[in-house]
C-alpha positions as CSV (number, residue, x, y, z in Angstrom):
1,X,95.3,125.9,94.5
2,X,91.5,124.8,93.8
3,X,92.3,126.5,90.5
4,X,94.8,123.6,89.3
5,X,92.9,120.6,90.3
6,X,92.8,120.2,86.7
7,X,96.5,120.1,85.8
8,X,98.5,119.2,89.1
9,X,99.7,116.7,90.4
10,X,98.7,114.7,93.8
11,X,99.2,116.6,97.0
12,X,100.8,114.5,99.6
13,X,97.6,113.0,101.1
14,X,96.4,111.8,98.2
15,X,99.2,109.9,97.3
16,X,98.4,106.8,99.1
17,X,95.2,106.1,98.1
18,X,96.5,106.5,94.3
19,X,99.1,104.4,94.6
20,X,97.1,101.7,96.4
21,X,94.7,101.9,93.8
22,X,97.7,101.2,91.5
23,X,99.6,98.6,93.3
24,X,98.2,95.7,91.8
25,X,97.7,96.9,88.2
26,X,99.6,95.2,85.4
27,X,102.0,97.5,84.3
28,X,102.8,98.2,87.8
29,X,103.9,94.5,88.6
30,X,105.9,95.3,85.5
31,X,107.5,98.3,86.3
32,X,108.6,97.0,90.1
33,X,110.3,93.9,88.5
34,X,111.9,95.7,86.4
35,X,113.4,97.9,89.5
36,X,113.7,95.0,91.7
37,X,114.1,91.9,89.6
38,X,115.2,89.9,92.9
39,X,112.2,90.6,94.8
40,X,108.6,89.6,94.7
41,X,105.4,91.0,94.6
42,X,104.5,91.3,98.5
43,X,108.1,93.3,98.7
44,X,107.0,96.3,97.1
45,X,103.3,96.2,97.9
46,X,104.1,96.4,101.5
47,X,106.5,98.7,100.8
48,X,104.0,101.1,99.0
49,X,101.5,101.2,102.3
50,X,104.4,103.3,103.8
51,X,104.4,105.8,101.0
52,X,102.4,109.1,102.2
53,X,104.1,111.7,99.7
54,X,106.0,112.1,96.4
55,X,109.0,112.2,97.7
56,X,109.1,109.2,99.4
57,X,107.8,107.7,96.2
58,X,110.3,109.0,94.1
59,X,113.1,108.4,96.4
60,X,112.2,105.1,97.5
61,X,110.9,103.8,94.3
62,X,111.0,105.7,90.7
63,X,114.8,106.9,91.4
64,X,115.5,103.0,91.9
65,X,113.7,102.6,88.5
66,X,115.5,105.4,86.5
67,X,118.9,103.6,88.0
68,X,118.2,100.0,86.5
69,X,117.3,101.9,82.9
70,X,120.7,103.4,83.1
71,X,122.1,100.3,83.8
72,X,120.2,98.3,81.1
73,X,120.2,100.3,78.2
74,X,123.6,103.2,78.7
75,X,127.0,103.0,79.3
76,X,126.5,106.3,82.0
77,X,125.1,109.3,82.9
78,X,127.6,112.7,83.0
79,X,126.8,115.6,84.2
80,X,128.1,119.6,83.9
81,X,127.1,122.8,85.5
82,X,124.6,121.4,88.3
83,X,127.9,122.9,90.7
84,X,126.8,126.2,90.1
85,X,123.2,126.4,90.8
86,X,121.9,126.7,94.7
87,X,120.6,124.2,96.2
88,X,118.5,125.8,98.1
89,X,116.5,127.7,95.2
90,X,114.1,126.5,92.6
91,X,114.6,127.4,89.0
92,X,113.0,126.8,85.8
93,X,114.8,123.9,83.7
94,X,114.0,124.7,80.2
95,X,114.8,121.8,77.9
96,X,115.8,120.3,74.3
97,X,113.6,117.5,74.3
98,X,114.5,114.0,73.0
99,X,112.6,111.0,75.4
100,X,108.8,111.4,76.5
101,X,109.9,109.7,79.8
102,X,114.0,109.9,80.5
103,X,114.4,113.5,79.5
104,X,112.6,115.2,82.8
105,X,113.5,111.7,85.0
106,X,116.8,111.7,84.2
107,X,117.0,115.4,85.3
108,X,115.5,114.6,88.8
109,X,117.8,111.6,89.8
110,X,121.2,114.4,88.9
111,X,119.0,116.8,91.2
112,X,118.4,114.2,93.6
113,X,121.7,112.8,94.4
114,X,123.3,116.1,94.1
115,X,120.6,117.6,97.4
116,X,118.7,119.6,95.3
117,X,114.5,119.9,95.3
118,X,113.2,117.7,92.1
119,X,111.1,119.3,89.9
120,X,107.7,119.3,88.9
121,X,107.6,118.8,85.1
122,X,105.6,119.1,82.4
123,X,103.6,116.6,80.5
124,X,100.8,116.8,77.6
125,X,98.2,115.4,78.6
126,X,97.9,113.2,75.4
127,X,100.9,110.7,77.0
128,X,98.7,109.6,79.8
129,X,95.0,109.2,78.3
130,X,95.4,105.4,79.8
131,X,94.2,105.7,83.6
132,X,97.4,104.0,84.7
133,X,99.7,106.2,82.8
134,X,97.9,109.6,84.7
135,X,97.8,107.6,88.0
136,X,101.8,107.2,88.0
137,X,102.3,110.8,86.1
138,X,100.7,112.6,88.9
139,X,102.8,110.3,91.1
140,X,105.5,112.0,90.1
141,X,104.9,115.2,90.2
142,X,103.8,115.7,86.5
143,X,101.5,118.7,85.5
144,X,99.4,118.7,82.6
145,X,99.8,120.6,79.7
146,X,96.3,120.0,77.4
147,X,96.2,119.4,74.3
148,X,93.8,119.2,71.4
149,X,91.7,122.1,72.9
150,X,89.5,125.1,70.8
151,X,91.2,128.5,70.5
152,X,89.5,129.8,73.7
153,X,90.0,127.1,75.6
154,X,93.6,126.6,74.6
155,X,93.6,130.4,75.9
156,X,91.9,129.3,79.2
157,X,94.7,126.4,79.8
158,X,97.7,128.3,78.6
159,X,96.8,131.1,81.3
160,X,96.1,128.8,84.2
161,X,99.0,126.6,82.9
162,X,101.4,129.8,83.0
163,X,100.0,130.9,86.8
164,X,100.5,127.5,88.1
165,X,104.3,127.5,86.8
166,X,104.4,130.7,88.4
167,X,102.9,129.6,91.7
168,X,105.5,126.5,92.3
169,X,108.4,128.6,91.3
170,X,107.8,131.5,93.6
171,X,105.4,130.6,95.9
172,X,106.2,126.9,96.9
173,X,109.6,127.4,96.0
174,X,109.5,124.0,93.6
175,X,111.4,124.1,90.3
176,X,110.4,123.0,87.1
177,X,111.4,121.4,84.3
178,X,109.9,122.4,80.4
179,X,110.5,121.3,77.1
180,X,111.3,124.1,74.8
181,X,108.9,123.4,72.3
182,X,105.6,121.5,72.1
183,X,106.8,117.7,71.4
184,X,110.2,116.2,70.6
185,X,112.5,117.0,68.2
186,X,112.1,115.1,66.0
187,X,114.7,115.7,63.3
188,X,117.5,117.5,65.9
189,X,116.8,120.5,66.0
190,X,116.9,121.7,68.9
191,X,115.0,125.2,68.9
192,X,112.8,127.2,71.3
193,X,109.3,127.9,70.2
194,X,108.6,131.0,70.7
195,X,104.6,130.6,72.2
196,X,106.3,128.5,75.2
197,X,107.6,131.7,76.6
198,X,104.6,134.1,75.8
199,X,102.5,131.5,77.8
200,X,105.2,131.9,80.5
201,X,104.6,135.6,80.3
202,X,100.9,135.2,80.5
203,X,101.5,135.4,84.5
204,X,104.0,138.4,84.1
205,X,100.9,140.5,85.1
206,X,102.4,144.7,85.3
207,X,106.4,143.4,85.1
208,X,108.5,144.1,82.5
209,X,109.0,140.6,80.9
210,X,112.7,141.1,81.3
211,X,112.3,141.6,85.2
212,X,109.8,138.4,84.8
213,X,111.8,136.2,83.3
214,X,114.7,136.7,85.5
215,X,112.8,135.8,88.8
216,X,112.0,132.3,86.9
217,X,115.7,132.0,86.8
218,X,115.6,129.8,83.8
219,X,118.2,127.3,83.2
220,X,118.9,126.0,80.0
221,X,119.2,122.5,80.1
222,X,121.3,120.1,77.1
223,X,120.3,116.9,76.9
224,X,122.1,114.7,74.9
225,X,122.3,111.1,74.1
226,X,124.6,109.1,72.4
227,X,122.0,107.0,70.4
228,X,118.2,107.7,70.3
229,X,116.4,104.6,71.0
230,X,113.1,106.3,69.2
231,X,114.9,107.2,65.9
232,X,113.5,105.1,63.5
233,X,110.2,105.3,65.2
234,X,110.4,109.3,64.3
235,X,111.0,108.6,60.5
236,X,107.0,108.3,59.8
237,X,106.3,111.4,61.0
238,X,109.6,112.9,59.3
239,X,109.3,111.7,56.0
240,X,105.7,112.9,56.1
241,X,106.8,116.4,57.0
242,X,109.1,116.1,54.4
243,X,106.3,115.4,51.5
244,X,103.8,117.9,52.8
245,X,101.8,115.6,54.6
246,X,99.8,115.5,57.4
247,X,100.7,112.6,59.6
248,X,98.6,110.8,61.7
249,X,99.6,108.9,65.0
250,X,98.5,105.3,65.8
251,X,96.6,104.7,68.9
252,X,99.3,103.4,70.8
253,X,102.1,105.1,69.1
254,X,103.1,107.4,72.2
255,X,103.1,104.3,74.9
256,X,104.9,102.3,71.9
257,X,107.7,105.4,71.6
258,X,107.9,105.8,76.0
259,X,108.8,101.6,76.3
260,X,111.2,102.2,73.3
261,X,112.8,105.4,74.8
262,X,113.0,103.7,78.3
263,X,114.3,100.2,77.3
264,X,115.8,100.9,74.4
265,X,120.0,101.4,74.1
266,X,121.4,104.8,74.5
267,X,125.4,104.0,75.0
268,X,126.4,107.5,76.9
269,X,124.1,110.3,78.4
270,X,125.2,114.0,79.2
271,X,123.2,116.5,81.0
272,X,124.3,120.1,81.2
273,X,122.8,122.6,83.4
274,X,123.7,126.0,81.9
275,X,123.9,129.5,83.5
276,X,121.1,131.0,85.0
277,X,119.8,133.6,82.6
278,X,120.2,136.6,84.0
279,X,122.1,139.6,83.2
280,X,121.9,138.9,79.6
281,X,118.3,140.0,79.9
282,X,118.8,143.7,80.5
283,X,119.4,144.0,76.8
284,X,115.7,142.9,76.5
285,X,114.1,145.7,78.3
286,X,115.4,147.9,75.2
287,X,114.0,146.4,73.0
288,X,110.1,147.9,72.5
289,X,108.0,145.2,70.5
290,X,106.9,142.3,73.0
291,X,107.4,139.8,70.4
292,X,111.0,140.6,69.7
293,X,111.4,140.4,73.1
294,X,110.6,136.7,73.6
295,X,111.9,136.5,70.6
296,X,115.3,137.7,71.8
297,X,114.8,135.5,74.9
298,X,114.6,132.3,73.3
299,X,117.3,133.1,71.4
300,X,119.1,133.3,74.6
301,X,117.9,129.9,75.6
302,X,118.9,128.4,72.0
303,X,122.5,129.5,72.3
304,X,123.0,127.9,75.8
305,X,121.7,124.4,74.3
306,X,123.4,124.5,71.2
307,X,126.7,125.4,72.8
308,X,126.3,122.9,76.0
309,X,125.2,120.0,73.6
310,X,127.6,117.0,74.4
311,X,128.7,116.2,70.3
312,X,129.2,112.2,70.9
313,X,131.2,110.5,68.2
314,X,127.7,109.4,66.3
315,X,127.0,113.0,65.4
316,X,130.0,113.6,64.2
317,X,129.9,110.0,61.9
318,X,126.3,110.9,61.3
319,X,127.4,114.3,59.8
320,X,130.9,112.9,57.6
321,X,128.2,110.6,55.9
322,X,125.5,112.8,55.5
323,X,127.6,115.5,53.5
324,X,129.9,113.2,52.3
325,X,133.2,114.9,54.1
326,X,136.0,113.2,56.7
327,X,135.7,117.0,58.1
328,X,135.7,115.0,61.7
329,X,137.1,112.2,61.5
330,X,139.3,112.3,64.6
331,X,136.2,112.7,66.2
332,X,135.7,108.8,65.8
333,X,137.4,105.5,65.6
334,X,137.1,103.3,62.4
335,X,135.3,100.6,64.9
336,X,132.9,103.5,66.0
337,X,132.0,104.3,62.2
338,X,131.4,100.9,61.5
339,X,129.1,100.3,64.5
340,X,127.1,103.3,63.2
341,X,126.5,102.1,59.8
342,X,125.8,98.4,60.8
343,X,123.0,100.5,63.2
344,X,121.3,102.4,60.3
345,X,121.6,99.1,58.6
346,X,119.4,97.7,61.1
347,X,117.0,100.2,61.8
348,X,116.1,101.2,58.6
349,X,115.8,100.9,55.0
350,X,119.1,102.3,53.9
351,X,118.1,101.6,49.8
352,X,115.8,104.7,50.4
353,X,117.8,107.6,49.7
354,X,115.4,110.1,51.2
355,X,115.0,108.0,54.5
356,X,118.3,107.8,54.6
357,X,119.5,111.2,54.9
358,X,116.8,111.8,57.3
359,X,117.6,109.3,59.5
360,X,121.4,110.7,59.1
361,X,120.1,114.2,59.9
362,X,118.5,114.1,62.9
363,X,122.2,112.4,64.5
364,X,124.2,115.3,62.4
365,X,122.3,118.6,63.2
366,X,123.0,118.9,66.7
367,X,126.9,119.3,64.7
368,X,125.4,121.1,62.2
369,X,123.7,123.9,64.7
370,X,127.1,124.0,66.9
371,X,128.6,125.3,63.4
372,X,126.5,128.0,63.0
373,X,126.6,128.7,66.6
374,X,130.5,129.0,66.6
375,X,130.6,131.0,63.4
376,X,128.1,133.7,64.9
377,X,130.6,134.4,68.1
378,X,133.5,134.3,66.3
């Protein structure tokens, strides 16, 4: 595995010595009494000297984390679909993408408390330039995804990035979670980019990619959220995109939007794990041009989100005002409506027509998409 030591994560006897080389940082004393607010300091250093893998980490530690966040900032985690996957096989979560941090975590507490294997997930490696931040990612099992890199090497990483994938799902039997596209989005949408799946098949080596892609056994995974804690924290960058401008990030803007996703409220959380794709892709091998291919594959993916998206009452209230329509209204209570506006009140400047109707947006397209995707199959 000498050719990962780049992107992987710790192997079990390293983990130790990087979390004692943690234990006493800042943000660490931060994070623990956070998870164990009654507790003091000497509880969970000691506590840590036992820790020899990431699994014992995780379980006795970050899952504790993840559990106060839900209890903090939501009003509860659902789940749908995990029932049908085995427990005793390692698949490839591809994801919409809405929280830097929650998104994959959020994943591997379901998967934990249901007996399955967490996964190893996928991180850019622009989230964790502070050494802390890569200490703790590689902690829990994160894998790095570089960014910012020339053509070739951005050719070098994506092909090393797409054998390692490979490697955990077949070889060590892990699974692993992906986000669908490079970044959140931002504005709803939740769509698959297209070059996240042709460096998947950079490992496909002499398989068809139809055969390759079903021995991933990719699972689209819906992630929805009832409010986004981050949402006026993405209007920058969407208001930019919406005048043709480049946008620029602030230093901190990334650890900024992680505390904000983390502590920030969310009211209700559903996580669907749809069906394995896999019969489906036979109609792929017909098809003769490679880009139509994964083309027709992330299609596939884009369907199983859309239609698996939990639709909480804000996107529905979020749409009505956006288009100016009651089209859902018994979607929503009165009280509900109202709790919505007073938040958009808050959050932004609702005087700006243009931010406004952004801002609306990014709650109403996940509705918007679920249209489109209902009109197609009927």
């Amino acid at each position: 595995m000498s050719d990962f030591d780049a992107i992987r994560p710790y192997h079990d006897d390293e983990v130790n010595g990087a979390l004692q080389s943690i234990a006493r940082h800042p943000m660490m004393k931060a994070l623990m009494s956070f998870t164990f607010p009654d507790r003091d300091e000497e509880f969970w250093t000691e506590g840590f000297r036992d820790i020899h893998s990431i699994s014992d980490f995780q379980n006795q530690f970050i899952s504790k984390t993840i559990i106060q966040i839900l209890q903090r900032s939501s009003e509860g985690l659902t789940t749908s679909g995990f029932d049908d996957l085995d427990k005793n096989q390692s698949y490839l979560f591809i994801s919409n993408h809405r929280d830097i941090v929650l998104d994959t975590s959020l994943l591997n507490l379901v998967l934990l408390n249901g007996g399955f294997v967490m996964t190893s997930s996928a991180i850019g490696d622009n989230l964790v330039q502070k050494p802390f931040l890569n200490v703790l990612a590689k902690l829990n099992r994160n894998f790095l995804v570089q960014r910012n890199l020339s053509i070739r090497e951005q050719l070098n990483s994506s092909k090393t990035l797409s054998q390692y994938i490979n490697s955990l799902l077949t070889v060590e039997k892990r699974s692993v979670w992906l986000a669908q596209r490079e970044g959140r989005a931002k504005d709803g949408n939740d769509f698959t980019q297209q070059g996240v799946l042709k460096m998947l098949a950079m490992a496909s080596e002499n398989q068809s990619l139809a055969d390759f892609f079903r021995n991933l056994r990719i699972v689209p995974l819906s992630i929805s959220y009832e409010y986004d804690p981050t949402d006026s924290l993405k209007m920058p960058q969407l208001m930019a995109k919406s005048r043709n401008e480049i946008y620029v990030k602030d230093d901190n803007e990334d650890f900024t939007t992680m505390l904000s996703g983390v502590l920030g409220q969310k009211k209700r959380i559903h996580l669907h794990a749809g069906k394995v794709l896999n019969t489906e892709l036979d109609s792929v091998a017909a098809l003769e041009n490679k880009n139509r291919q994964l083309q027709t594959i992330a299609q596939m993916i884009d369907e199983s989100i859309i239609k698996n998206y939990k639709l909480w009452p804000t996107k529905f209230i979020a749409y009505d005002l956006l288009y100016k329509t009651d089209r859902f209204s018994e979607h929503y209570s009165e009280e509900e409506r109202q709790l919505f506006l007073r938040r958009l009140e808050m959050r932004i400047d609702s005087s700006d027509t243009a931010l406004k109707q952004n801002f609306l947006a990014m709650y109403a397209n996940p509705v918007v998409n679920k249209i489109k995707y209902n009109e197609t199959k009927s």
